[in-house]
N, C-alpha and C positions, 0 to 999 in steps of 0.2 A: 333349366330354371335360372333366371336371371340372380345376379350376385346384387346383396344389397349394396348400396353404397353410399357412407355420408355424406350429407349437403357439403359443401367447400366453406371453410370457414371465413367470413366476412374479412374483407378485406381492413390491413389494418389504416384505424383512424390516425395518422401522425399530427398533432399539433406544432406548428412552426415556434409557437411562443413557450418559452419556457419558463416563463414565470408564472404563479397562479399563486395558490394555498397549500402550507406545507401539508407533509403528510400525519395521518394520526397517528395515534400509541397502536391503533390494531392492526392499521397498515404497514408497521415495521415490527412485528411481533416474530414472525418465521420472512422465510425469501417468500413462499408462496403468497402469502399475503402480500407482499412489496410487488411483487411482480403484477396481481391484482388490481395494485393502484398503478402502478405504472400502466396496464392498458387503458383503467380508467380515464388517465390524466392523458390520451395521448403523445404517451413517450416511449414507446414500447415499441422497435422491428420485428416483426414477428414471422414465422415460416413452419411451413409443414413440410419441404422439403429437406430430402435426408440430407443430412450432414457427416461428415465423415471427418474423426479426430484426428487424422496423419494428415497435415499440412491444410485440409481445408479450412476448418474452425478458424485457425490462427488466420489465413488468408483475408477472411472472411471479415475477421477481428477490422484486420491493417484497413481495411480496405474503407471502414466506417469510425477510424482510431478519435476518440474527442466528443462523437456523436453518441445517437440513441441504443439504452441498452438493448441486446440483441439477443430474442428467445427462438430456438429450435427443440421446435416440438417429436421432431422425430431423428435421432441420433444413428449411426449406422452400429452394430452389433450392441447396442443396450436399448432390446424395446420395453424396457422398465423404466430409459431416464428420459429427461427435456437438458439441454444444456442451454446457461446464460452466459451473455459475454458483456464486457462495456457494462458493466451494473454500474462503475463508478468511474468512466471515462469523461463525463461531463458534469464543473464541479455546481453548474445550476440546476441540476437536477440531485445532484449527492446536499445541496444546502436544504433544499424542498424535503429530502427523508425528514433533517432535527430541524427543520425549522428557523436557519442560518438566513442572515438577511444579507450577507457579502461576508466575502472573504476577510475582514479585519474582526466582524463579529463573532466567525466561527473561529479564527485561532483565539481570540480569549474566553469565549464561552466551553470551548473544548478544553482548552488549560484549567478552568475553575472543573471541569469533569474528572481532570485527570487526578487533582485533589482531592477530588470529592465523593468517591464512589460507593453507589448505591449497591448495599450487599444483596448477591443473589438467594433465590428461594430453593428450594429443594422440593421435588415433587416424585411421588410413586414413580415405579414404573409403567404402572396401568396408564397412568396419565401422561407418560412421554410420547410424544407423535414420535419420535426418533427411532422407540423401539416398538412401533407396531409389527414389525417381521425380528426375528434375529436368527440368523443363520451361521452356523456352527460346522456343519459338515461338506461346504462346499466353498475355501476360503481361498480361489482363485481369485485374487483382486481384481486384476485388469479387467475378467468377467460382469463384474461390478460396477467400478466406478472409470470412469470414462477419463482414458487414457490419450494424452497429445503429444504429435512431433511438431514444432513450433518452425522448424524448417528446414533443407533440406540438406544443410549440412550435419545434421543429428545424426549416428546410425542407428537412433532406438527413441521409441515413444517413452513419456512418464507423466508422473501424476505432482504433478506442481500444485493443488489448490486445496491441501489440506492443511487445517490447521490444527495443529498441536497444540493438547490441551492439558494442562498441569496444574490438581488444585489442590492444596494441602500440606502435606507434609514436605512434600518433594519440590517443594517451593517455597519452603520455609515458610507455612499455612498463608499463602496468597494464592493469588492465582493468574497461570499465564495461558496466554494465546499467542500464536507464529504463524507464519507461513514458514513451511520445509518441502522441500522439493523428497521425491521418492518413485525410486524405478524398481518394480515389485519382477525380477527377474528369476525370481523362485515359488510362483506358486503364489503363499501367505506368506514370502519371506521377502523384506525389498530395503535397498539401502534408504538409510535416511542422513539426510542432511543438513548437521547442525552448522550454523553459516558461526566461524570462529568470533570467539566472544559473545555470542548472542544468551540468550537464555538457555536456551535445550544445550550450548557448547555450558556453558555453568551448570548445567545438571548434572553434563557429564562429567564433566571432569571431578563434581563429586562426588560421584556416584562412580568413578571408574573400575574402584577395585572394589564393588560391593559382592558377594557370592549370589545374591539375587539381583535378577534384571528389574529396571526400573518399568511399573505399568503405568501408564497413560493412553489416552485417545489420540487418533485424527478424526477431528470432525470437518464433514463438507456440506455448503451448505449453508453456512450460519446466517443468523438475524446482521442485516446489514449494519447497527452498532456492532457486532462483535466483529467481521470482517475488517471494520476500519481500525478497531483494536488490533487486531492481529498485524498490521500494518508498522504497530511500533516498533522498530530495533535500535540500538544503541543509544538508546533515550533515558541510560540507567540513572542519572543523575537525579531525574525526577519519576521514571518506571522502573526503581530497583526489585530486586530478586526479594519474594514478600511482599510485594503489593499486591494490588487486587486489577489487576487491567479488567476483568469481569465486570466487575464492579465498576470500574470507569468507564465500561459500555455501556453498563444498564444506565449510570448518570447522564450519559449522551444523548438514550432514548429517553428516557427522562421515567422509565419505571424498570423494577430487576429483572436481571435475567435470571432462566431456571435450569436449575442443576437437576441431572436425574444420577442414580449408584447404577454404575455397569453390571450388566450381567454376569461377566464369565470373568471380571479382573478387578482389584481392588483399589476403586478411583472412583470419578464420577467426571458426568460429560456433561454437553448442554443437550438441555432435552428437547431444543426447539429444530435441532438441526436436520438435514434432509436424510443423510448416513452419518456413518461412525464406524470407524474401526478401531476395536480394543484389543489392544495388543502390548506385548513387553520390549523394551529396548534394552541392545545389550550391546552396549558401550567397545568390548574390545571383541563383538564380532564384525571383522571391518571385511567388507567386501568392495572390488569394484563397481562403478555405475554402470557401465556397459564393457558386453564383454569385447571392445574393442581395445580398452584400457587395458583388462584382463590378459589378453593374450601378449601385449607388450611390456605387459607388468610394470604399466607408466603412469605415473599421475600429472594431472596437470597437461598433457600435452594434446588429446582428443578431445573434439566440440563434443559440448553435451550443455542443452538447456540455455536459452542465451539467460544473458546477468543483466543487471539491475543499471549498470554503466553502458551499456549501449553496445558493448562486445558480445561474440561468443563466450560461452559457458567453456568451461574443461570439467571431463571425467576425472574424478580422486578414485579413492577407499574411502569409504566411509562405515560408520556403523552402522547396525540394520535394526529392522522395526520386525517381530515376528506379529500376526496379527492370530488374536486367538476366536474372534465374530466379528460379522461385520452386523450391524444393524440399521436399519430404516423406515422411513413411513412406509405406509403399504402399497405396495408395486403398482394396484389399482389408480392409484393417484397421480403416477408418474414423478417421482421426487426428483430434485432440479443440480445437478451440479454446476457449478461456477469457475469452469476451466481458464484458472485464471494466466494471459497471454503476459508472458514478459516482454517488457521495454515496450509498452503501450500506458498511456494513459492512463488505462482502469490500472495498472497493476504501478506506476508513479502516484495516483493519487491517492491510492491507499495506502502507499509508503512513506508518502513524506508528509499529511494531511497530522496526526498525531506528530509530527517530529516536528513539523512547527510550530504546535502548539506546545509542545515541551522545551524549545529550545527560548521561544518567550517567557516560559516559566522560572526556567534557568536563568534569565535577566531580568525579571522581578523579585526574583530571590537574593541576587547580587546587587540588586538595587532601586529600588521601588518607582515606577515611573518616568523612566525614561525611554523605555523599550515601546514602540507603536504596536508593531506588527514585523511578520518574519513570513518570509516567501522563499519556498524551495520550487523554482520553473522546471520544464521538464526538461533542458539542456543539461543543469546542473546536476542529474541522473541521481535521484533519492538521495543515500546516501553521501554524494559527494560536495555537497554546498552548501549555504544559505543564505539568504537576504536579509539583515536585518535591520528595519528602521528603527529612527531612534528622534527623541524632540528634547534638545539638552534645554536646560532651565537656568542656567548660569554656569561663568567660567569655568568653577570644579567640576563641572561633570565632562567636559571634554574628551577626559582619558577613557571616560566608562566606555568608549565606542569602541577602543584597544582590548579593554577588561574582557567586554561581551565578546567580541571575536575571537580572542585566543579560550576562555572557558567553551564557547561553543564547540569548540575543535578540539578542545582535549577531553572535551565529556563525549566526544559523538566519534567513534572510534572509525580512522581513516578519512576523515572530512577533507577535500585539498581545496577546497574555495569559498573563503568566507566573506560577505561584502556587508559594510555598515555604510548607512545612506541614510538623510535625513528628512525630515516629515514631509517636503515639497517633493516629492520623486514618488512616481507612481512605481510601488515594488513589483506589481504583476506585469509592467511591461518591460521589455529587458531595449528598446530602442533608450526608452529613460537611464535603466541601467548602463547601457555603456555611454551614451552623453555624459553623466554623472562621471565616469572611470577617466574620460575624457579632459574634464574641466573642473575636474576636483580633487585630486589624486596627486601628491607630491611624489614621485618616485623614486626617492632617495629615503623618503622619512615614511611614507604611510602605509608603503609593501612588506609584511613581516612574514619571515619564514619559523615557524612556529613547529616543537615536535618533530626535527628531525631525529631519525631511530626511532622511533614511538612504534605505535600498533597501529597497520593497517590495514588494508582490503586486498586479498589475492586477487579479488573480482576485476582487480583492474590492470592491463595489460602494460600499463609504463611502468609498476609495481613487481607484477611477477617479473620484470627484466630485470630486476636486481639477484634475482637468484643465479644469475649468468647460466652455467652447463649442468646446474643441480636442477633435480624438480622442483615445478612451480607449484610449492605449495606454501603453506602458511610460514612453516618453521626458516624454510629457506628465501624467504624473501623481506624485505624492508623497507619501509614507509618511507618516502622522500620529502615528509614532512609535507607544510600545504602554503597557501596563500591566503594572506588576513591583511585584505585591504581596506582601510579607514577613508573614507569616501567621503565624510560628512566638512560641514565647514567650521572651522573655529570657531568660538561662541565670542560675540562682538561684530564679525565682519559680514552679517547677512545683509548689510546695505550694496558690500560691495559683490556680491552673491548674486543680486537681483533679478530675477526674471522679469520680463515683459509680457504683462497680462493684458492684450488685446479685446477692447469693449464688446465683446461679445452679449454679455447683459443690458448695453445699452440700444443695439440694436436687434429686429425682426425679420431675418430675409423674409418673410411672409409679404414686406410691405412692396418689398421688387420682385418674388417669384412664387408660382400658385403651388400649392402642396406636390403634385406628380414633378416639377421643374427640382425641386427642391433634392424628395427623394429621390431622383435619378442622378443627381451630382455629388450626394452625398454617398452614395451606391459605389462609385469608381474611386474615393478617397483611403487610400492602406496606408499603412503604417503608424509612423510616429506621427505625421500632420493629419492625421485621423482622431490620436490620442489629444494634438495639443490645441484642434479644436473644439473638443470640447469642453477645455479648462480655459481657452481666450491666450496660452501661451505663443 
């Protein structure tokens, strides 16, 4: 008897152009739906061959880093999921979700978000597509939710792409979203990792000596505004403890998100998400990340997980997440996780995309209109920089370009490279950026070292070397303070500043070369004389 067997699914349609019409409110209501429009609009790689989460994914990831998000339809041991990657590795296609017309539009349209947040809805649970299955007596996570070795210096897979969800009380009635990394090495029991100072580290540490474990979710999965929420860290200046980051998603999409009450723990999650595990955290059960650390009984010294800076990760102790259900749509549907790859693009863009828009908010707070825009490139690695333009309006505001860089760096915990540059400097090109460092830069007067001993990032490897022959962790190491360079030119001498803007407007190579002569020589131009002809500099 012959076996049936499905047609082959049509090959995918890729569009080269990426610009069109943004997406609608229904089109970014769940991933599924986003993913939906993605293959509508031609942006979508798509595959029905298995994939396999020890080293291939991430492979796969590197291999199309910047490009088209990437759905695999068939994952190797969860024939329940689809895994997506690069949802948010290319930011013309992440403006087309909200409707961002460039990069200058979206950090202040997202700053008036972060302001302004639309409060979320609450909905049954009959009505949560999240909890159409819940499952109670078989809380093998790994089983579940689809687990990655990102490479092959790891000795252990984990679950980087959940995000942690706190909303109420235990956030001083806000609400927050994270990414935390978690290696579920017991079953339903898996360390979690609060990255120090973040939100979940201020949970804990108030909640350290509570007699009851704190409940909250990880949700996987989320509506692409909340994703990009989850993105914020060390942004407390303008995302303090109490807000509503929820809330600044659903303002993002431009309608609310919705809350559904867990089943089995007393919290509430978002109800549009793919899973969710509900579960308690309990602050002083500190386990290691892999038992390679374990048996050394070492922290800080074994790879685990690469960081956000462009190094290797290390195994700690951390404290653990006990999961009491996990929940999700119905398996029929194949629900989508979002294994999201470190030190790639998708996972820089969602980190530093809200941090620049909060750190321009932080210099309209300090002082109304002089701040353009603010660019964190992906050398500057999330956390560790930022670009910030500035258009002074007379003599007195000269200093504000000092003011902004040293607040940027003490609100943004661990920052080591701050650069101020003014309106004529294209920020998202960094050949601009260093001509600028080059020919504008006193360095005697305008290189500040700023926060030495302050609070910094263990994630970064010049940093743990201060702990010399102690472990590299939080407590034993110290900040070496950063760099806050004032880049911009005195208010008075932009004559002697001057660029040379070459008649590009008055002439048409059209009138000496036919279109194909034109695009083929335009075709071979990289770099900075790529950028400066198109402005005639």
């Amino acid at each position: 008897m012959a076996v049936e067997t499905k047609p082959p699914r049509p090959k995918n349609r890729i569009s080269a152009d990426l610009a069109g019409p943004p997406a609608g409110k229904d089109d970014i209501r769940s991933l599924p739906a986003t993913v939906e429009w993605l293959r509508r609009e031609g942006l979508l790689l798509e595959t029905d061959v298995e994939v396999d989460g020890d080293l291939e994914l991430t492979g796969v990831q590197k291999h199309f880093d910047g490009s088209y998000p990437v759905l695999f339809n068939n994952v190797k041991g969860y024939p329940h999921a689809r895994a997506i990657t690069n949802l948010f590795a290319n930011m013309d296609i992440v403006n087309r979700y909200f409707g961002w017309k460039d990069g200058k539009e979206r950090t202040k349209k997202l700053a008036h978000a972060l302001t302004h947040p639309i409060p979320a809805e609450i909905v049954t649970q009959n009505e949560a597509p999240v909890q159409e299955e819940v499952i109670t007596d078989d809380l093998e996570v790994n089983k579940w939710l689809m687990a990655i070795r990102h490479t092959v210096l790891e000795s252990e897979i984990t679950i980087g792409s959940g995000n942690s969800v706190v909303i109420g009380d235990y956030f001083h009635g806000g609400s927050h979203i994270g990414y935390n990394r978690m290696n579920f090495r017991w079953g339903n029991i898996g360390t979690f990792q609060p990255a120090p100072g973040g939100h979940m580290w201020q949970i804990m540490t108030e909640h350290y000596k509570d007699p009851k474990p704190v409940p909250f979710t990880m949700a996987f999965g989320v509506p692409v505004a909340a994703t990009l929420l989850a993105g914020g860290g060390f942004d407390y200046a303008v995302l303090p403890r109490g807000g509503d980051e929820i809330g600044a998603a659903g303002a993002v999409q431009g309608f609310p998100m919705r809350y559904v009450k867990c089943r089995t723990i007393d919290a509430y999650t978002l109800a549009d998400a793919e899973y969710v595990l509900e579960g308690e955290f309990y602050p002083q059960d500190k386990r290691y990340e892999t038992a390679e650390a374990e048996k050394a009984d070492t922290q800080g010294r074994f790879h685990f997980h690469p960081e956000w800076a462009g190094y290797m990760g290390k195994a700690y102790r951390a404290p653990t997440f006990h999961v009491k259900a996990i929940t999700m749509r119905k398996r029929v549907s194949k629900p989508i996780i979002f294994p999201l790859g470190v030190h790639m693009l998708d996972c820089h863009n969602i980190d530093t995309t809200v941090r620049e828009s909060a750190i321009y908010e932080l210099c309209e707070r300090l002082q109304p209109g002089i701040v353009q825009d603010v660019n964190i490139p992906f050398p500057m690695t999330d956390w560790g920089g930022c670009i910030i333009q500035l258009k002074k309006r007379n003599k007195w505001e000269d200093g504000w370009a000092r003011n902004f860089l040293v607040a940027a760096m003490s609100c943004s915990q661990g920052m080591r490279l701050a650069i101020a540059v003014d309106g004529d400097i294209d920020i998202y090109n960094m050949d601009e950026i260093i001509w600028c460092l080059t020919t504008r830069v006193n360095p005697r007067t305008d290189i500040l070292n700023p926060l030495f001993g302050g609070v910094g990032q263990t994630f970064i490897p010049e940093e743990r070397l201060t702990a010399g022959d102690k472990q590299w962790t939080g407590m034993n190491t110290r900040f070496e303070g950063g760099m806050a360079i004032d880049a911009t030119m005195p208010y008075g001498y932009e004559n002697d500043f001057m660029r040379p803007v070459y008649p590009i407007d008055r002439v048409d190579p059209k009138k000496w070369f036919d279109d194909s002569e034109i695009a083929s020589a335009k075709a071979i131009m990289h770099g900075w004389v790529e950028t400066l002809s198109r402005y005639g500099r």
